[in-house]
ROSE-4610 file (N, C-alpha, C; in Angstrom, 1 decimal, always signed):
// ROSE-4610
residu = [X/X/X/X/X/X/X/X/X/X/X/X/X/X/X/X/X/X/X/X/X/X/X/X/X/X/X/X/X/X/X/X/X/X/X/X/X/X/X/X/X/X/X/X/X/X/X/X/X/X/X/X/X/X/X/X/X/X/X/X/X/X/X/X/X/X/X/X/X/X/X/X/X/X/X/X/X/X/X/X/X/X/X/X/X/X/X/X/X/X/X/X/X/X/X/X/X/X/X/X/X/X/X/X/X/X/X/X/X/X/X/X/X/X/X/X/X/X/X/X/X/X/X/X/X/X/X/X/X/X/X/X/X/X/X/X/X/X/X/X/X/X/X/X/X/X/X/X/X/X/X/X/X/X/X/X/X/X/X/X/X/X/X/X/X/X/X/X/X/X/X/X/X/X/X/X/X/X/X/X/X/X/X/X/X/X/X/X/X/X/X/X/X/X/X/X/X/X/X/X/X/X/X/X/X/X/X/X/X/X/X/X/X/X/X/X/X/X/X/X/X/X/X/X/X/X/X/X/X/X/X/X/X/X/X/X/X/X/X/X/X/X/X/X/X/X/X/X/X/X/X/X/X/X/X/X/X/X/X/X/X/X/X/X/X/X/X/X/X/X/X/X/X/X/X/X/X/X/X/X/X/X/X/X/X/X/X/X/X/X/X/X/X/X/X/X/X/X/X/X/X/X/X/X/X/X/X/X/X/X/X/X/X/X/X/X/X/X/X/X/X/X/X/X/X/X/X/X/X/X/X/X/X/X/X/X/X/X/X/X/X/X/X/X/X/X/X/X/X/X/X/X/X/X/X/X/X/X/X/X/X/X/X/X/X/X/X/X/X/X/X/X/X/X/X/X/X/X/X/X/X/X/X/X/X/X/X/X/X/X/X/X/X/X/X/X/X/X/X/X/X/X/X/X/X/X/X/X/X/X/X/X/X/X/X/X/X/X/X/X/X/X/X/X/X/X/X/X/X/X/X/X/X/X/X/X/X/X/X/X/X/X/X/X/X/X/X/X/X/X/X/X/X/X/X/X/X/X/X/X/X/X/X/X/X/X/X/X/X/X/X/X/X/X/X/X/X/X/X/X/X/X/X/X/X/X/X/X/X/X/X/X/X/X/X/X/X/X/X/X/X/X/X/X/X/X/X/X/X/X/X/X/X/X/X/X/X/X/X/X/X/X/X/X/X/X/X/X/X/X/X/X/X/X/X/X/X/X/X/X/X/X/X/X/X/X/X/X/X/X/X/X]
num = [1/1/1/2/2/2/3/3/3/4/4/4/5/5/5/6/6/6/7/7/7/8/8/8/9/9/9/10/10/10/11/11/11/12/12/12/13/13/13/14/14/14/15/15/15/16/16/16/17/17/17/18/18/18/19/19/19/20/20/20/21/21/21/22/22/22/23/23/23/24/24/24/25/25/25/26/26/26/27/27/27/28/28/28/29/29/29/30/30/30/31/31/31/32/32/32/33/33/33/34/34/34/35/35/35/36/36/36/37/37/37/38/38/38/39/39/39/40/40/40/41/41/41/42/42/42/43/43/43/44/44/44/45/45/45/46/46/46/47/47/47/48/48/48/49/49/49/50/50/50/51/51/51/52/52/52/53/53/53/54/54/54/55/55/55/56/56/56/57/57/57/58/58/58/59/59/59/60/60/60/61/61/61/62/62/62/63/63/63/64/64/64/65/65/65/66/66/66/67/67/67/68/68/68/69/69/69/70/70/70/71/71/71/72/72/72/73/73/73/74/74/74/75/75/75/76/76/76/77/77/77/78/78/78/79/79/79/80/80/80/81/81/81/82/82/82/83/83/83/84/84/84/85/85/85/86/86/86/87/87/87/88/88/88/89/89/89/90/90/90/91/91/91/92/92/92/93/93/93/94/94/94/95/95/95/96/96/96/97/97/97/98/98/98/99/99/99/100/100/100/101/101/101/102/102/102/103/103/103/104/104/104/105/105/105/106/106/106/107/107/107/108/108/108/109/109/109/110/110/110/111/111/111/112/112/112/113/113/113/114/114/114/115/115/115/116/116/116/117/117/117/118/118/118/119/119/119/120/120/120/121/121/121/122/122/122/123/123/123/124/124/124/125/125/125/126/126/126/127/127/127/128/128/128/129/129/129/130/130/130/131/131/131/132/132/132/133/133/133/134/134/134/135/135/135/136/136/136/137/137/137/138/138/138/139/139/139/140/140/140/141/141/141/142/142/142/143/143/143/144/144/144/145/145/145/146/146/146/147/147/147/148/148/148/149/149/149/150/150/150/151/151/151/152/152/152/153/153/153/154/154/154/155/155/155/156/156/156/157/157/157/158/158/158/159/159/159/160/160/160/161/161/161/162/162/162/163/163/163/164/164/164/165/165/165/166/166/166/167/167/167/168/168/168/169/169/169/170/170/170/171/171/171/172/172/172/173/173/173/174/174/174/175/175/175/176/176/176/177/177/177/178/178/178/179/179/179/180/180/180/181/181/181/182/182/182/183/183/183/184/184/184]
x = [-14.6/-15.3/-16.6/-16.4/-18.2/-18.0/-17.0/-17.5/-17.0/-17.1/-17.3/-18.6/-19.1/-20.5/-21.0/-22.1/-22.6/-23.9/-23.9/-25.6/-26.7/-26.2/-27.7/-26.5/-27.1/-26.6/-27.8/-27.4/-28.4/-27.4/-28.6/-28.2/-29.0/-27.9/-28.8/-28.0/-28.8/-28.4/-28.2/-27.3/-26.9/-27.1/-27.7/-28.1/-26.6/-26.0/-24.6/-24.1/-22.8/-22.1/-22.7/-23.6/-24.5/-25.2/-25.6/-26.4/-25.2/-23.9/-22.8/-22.7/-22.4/-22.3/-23.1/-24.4/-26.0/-25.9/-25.1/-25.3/-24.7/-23.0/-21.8/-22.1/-23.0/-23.6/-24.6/-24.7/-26.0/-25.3/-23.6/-22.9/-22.2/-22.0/-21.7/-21.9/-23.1/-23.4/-23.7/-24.0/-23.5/-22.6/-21.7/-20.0/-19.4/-20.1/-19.8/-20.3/-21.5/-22.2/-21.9/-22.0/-21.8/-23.1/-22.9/-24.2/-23.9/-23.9/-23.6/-24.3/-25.5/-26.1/-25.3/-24.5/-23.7/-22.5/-22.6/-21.3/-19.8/-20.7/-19.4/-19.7/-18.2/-18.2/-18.8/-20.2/-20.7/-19.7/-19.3/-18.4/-17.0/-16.9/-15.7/-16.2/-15.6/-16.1/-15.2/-15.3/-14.0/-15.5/-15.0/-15.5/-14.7/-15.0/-13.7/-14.5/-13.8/-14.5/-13.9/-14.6/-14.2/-15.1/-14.3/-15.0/-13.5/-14.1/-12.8/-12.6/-11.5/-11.1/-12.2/-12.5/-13.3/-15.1/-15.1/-16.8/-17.1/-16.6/-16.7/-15.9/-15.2/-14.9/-14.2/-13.1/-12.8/-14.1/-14.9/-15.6/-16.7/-17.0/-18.0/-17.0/-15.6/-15.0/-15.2/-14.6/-14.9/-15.7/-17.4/-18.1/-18.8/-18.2/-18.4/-17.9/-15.9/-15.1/-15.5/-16.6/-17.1/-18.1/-18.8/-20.2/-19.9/-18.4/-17.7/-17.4/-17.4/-17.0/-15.4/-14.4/-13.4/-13.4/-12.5/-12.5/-11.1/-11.1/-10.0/-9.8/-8.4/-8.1/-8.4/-9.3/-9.2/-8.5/-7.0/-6.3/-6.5/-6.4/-6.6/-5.4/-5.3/-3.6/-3.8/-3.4/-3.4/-1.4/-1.3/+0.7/+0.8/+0.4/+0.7/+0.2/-0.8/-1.1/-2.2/-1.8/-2.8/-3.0/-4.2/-4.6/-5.2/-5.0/-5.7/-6.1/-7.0/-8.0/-8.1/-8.1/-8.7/-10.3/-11.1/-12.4/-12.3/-12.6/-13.4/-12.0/-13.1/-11.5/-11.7/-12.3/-12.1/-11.1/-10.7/-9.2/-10.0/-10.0/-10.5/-8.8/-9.2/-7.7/-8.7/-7.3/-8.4/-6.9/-7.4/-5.7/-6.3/-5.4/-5.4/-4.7/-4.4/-4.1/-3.9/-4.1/-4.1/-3.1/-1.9/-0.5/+0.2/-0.2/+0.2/+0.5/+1.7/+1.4/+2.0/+1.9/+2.2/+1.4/+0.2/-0.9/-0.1/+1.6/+1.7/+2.1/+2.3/+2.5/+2.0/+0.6/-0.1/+0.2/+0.8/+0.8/+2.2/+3.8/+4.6/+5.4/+3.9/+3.7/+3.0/+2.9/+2.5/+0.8/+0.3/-1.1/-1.8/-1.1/-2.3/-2.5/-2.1/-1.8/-3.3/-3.7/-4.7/-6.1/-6.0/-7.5/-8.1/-8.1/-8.9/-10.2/-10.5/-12.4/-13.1/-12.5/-12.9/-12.5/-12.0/-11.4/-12.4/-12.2/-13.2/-12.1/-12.0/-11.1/-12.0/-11.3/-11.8/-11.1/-11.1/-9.8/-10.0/-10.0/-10.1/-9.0/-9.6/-8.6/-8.7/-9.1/-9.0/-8.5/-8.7/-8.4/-7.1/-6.1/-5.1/-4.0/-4.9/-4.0/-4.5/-5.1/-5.1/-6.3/-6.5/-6.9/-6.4/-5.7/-5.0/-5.8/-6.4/-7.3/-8.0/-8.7/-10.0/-10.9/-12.0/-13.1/-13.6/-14.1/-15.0/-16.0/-16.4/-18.0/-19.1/-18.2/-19.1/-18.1/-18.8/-17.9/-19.2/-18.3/-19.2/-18.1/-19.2/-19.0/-19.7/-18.7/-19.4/-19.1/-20.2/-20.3/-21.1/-20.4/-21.2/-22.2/-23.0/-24.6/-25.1/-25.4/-26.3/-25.5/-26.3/-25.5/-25.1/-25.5/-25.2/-23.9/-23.9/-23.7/-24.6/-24.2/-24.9/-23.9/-24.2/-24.0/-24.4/-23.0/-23.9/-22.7/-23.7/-23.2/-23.5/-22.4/-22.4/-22.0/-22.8/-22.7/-22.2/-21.1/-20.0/-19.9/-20.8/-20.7/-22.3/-22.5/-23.5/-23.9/-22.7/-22.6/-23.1/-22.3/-22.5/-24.2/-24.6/-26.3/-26.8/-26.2/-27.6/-27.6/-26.6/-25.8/-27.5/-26.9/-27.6/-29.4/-29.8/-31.0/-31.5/-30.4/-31.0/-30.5/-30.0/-29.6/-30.9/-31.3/-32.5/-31.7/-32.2/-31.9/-31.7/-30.8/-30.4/-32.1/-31.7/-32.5/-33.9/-34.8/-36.1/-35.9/-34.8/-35.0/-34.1/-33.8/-32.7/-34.0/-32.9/-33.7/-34.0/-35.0/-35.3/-34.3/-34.6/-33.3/-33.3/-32.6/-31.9/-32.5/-33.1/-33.2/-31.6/-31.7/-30.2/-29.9/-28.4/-28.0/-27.9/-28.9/-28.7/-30.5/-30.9/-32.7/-33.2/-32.3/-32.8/-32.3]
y = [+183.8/+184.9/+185.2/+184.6/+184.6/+185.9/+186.9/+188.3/+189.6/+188.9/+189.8/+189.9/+191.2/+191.5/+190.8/+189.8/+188.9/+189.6/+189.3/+190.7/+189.4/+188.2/+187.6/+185.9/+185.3/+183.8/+182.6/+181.6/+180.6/+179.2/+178.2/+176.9/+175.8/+175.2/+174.7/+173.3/+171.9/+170.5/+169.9/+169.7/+169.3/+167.5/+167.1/+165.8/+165.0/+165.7/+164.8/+165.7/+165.4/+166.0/+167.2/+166.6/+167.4/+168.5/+168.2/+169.9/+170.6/+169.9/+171.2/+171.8/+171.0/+172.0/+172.7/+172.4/+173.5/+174.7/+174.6/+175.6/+176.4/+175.8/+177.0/+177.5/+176.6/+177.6/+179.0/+178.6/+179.8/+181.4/+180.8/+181.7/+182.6/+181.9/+182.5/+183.6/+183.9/+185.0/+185.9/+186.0/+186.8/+187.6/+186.9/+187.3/+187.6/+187.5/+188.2/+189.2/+189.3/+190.1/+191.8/+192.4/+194.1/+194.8/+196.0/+196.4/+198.3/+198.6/+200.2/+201.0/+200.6/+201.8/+201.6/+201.0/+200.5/+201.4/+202.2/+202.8/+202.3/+201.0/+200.5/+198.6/+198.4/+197.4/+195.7/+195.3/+194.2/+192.9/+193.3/+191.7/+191.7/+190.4/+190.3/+189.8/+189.5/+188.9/+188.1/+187.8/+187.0/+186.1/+184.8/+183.8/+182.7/+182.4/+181.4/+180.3/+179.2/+177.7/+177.0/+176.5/+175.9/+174.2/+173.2/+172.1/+171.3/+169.8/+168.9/+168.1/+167.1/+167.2/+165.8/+166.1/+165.7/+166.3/+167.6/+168.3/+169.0/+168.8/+169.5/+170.8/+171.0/+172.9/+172.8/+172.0/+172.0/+171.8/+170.8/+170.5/+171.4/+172.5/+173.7/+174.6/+175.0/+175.6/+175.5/+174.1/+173.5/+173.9/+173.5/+174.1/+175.2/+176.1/+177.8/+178.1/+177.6/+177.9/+178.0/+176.7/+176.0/+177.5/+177.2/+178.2/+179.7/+180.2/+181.3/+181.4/+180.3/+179.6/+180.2/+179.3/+178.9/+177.3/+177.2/+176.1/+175.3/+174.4/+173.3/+172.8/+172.3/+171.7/+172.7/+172.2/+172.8/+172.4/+172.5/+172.6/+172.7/+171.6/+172.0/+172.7/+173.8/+174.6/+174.2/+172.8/+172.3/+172.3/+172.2/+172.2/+173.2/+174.1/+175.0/+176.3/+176.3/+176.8/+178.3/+178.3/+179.4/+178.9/+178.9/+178.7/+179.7/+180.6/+182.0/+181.9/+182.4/+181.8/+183.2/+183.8/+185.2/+184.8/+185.5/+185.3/+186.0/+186.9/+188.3/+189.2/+189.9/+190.6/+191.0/+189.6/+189.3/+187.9/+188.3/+187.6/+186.7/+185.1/+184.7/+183.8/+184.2/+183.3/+182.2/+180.8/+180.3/+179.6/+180.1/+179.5/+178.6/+177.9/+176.8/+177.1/+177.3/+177.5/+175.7/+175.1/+173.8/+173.5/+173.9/+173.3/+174.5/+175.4/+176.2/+176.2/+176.2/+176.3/+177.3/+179.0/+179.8/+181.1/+181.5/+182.1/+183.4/+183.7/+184.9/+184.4/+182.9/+182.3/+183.1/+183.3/+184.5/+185.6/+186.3/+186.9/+187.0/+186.9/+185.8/+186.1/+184.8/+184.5/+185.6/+186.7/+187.3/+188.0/+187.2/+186.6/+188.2/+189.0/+189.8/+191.4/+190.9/+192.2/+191.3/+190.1/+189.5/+189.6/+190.7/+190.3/+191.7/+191.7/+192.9/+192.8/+194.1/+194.1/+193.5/+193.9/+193.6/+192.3/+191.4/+190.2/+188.7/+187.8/+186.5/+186.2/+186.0/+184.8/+184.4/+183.1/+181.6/+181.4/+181.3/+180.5/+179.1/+178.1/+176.8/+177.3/+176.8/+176.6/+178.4/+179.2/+180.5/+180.5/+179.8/+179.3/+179.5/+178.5/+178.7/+180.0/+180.9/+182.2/+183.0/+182.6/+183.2/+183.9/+185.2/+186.4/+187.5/+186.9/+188.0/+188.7/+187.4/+187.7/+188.6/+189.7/+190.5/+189.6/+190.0/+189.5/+189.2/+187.8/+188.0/+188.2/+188.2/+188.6/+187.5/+186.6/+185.1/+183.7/+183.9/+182.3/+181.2/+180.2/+179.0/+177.6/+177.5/+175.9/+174.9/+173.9/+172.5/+171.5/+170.9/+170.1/+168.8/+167.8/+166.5/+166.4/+165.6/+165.5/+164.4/+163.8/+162.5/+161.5/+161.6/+161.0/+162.3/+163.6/+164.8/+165.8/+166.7/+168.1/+168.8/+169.8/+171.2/+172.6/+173.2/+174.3/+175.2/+176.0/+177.2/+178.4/+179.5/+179.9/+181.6/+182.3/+183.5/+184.9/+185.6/+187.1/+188.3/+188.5/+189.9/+191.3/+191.2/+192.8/+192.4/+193.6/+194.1/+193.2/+193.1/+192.6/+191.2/+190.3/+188.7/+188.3/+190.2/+189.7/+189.6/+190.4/+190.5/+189.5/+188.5/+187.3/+186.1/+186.2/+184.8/+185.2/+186.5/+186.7/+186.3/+185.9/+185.5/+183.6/+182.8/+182.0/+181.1/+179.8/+178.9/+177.4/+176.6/+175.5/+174.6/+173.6/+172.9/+172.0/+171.6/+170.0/+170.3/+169.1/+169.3/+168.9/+168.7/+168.8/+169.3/+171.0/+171.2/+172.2/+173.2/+173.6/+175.1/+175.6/+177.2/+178.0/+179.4/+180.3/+180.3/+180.5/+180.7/+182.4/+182.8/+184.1/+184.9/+186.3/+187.0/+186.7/+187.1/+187.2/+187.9/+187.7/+188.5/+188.3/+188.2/+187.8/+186.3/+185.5/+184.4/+184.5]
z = [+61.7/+61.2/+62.0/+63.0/+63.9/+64.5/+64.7/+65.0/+64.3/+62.9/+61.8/+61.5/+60.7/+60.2/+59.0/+59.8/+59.2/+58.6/+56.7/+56.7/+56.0/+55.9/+55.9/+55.4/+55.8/+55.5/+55.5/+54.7/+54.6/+54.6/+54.5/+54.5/+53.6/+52.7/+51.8/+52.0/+52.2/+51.6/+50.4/+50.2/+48.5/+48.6/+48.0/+48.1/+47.9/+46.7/+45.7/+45.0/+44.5/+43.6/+42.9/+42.1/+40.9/+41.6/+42.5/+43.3/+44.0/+44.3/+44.4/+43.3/+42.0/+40.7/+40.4/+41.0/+40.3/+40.9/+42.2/+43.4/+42.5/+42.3/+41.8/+40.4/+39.8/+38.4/+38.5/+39.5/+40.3/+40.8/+41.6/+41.7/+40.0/+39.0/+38.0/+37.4/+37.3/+36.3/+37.4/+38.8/+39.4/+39.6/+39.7/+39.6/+38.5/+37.0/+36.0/+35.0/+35.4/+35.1/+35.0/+34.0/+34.4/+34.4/+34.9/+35.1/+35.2/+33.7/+34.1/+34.5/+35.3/+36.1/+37.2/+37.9/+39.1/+39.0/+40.4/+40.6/+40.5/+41.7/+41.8/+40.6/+40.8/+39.4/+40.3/+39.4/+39.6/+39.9/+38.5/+38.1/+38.9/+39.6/+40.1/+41.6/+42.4/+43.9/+44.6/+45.8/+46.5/+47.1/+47.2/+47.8/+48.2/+49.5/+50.3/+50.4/+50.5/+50.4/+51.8/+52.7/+53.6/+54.0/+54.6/+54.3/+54.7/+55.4/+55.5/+53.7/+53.9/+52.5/+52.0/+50.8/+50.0/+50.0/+50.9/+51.1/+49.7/+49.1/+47.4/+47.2/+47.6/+47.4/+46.1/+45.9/+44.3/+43.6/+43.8/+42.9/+42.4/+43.8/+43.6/+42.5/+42.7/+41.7/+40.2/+40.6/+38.5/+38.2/+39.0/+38.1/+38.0/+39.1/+38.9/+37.3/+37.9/+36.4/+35.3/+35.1/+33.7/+33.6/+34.3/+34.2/+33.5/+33.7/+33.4/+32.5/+31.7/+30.7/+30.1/+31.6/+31.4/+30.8/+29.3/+29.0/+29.5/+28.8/+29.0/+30.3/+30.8/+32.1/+33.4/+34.5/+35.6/+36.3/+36.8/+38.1/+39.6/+40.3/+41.8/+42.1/+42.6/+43.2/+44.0/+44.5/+46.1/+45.6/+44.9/+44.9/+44.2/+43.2/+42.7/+43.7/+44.7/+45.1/+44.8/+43.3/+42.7/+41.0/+40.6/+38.8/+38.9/+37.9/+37.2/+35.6/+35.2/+34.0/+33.6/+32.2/+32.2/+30.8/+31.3/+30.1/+30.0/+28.9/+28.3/+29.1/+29.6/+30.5/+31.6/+32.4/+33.7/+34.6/+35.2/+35.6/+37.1/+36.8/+38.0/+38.5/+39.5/+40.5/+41.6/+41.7/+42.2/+42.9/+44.9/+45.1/+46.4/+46.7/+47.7/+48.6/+50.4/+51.4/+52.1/+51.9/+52.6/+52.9/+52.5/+52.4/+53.4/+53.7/+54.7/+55.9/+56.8/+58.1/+58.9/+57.6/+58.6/+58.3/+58.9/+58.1/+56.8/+57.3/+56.4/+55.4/+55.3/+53.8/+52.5/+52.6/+51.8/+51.3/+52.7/+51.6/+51.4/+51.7/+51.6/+49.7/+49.5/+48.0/+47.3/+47.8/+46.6/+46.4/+47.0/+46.5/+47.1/+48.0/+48.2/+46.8/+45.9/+45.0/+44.2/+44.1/+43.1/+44.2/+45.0/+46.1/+45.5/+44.1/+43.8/+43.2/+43.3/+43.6/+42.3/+40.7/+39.4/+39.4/+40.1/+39.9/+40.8/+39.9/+41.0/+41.5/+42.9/+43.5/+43.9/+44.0/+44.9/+46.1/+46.9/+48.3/+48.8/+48.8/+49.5/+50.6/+51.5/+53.0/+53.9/+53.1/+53.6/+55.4/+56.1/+57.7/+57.4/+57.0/+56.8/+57.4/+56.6/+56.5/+57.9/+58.6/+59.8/+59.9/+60.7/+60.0/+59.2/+58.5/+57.4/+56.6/+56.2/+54.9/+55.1/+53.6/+54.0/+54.0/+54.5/+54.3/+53.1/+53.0/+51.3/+51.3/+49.9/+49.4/+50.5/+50.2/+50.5/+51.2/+52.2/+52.7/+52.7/+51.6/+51.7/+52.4/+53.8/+54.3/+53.6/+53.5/+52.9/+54.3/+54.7/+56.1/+55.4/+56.0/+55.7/+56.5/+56.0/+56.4/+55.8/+56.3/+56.2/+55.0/+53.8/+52.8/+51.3/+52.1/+51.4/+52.0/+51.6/+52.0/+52.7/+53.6/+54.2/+53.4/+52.6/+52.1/+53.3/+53.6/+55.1/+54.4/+53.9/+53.1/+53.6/+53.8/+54.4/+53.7/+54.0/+53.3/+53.9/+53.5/+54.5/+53.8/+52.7/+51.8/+51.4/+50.7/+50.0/+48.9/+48.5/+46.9/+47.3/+48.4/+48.7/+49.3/+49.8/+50.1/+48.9/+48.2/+46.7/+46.3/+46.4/+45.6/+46.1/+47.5/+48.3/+48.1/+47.6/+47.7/+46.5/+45.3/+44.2/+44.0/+45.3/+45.4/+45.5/+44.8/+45.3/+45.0/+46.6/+46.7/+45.1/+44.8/+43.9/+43.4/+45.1/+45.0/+45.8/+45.5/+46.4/+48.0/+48.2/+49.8/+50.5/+50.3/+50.5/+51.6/+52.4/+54.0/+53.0/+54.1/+53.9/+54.3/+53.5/+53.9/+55.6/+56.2/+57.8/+57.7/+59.1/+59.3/+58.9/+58.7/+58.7/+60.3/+60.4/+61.5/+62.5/+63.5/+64.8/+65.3/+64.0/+64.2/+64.9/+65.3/+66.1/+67.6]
């Protein structure tokens, strides 16, 4: 995605577990929120999760999901490949690519009829699929660091700047926002 239009990105250190879940509680009410002075519709968003395995990306899900307040069992679709949740009457999909090794698997299966705008997806693995995919709201990297996370977390619409502008670090020692992109 490094020559796609990048409109502001940051980077935040997550100490542990718990400041991945603070972060993805932060994403929530963003992404569900309505707002009828808004032409176009608030709630709903695509956000791809990338990271080697065990950097939290299910774990930022769960507790987006929770925050959504999807209850009961959360499913990783690492074999089912997609768990869809409906609240109120917004439809979040939340699919996994890891198991892929032909990027049109995607759409293949189906999956490009659920990349709509009133809708949350989630993607873990989004690489996977090549460049097939559209672009999302928001691509979050999770990179190991120290005895934490690096959250490096990227904005490709309008919607994913307003997101990160109302974004603040979990923990007390997480880094300052990163200039937008093209300013260093």
């Amino acid at each position: 995605m490094e020559d796609k239009p990048v409109l502001d990105k940051i980077s935040i250190f997550l100490n542990d577990e718990d400041e991945t879940e603070a972060l993805a509680r932060q994403f929530a009410p963003l992404l569900t929120k309505s707002d009828p002075t808004q032409k176009t519709p608030v709630s709903g968003g695509h956000i791809y999760l990338r990271g080697d395995l065990g950097a939290g990306k299910t774990c930022f899900v769960r507790a987006f999901l929770r925050a959504c307040g999807v209850t009961g069992r959360i499913k990783s679709p690492s074999y089912a490949l997609l768990e869809s949740y409906k609240v109120s009457n917004l439809y979040f999909y939340h699919l996994d690519f890891y198991r892929f090794s032909d990027p049109r698997e995607w759409i293949d299966a189906g999956f490009r009829d659920i990349l709509q705008e009133n809708a949350v997806v989630l993607i873990e693995w989004p690489e996977q699929a090549g460049g097939l995919l559209p672009l999302p709201d928001v691509d979050i990297s999770l990179e190991y660091a120290d005895h934490g996370r690096i959250a490096r977390i990227t904005a490709y619409s309008n919607k994913g700047q307003s997101w990160l502008s109302k974004i603040t670090p979990p923990g007390p020692a997480s880094s300052p926002k990163d200039s937008p992109a093209g300013d260093s």
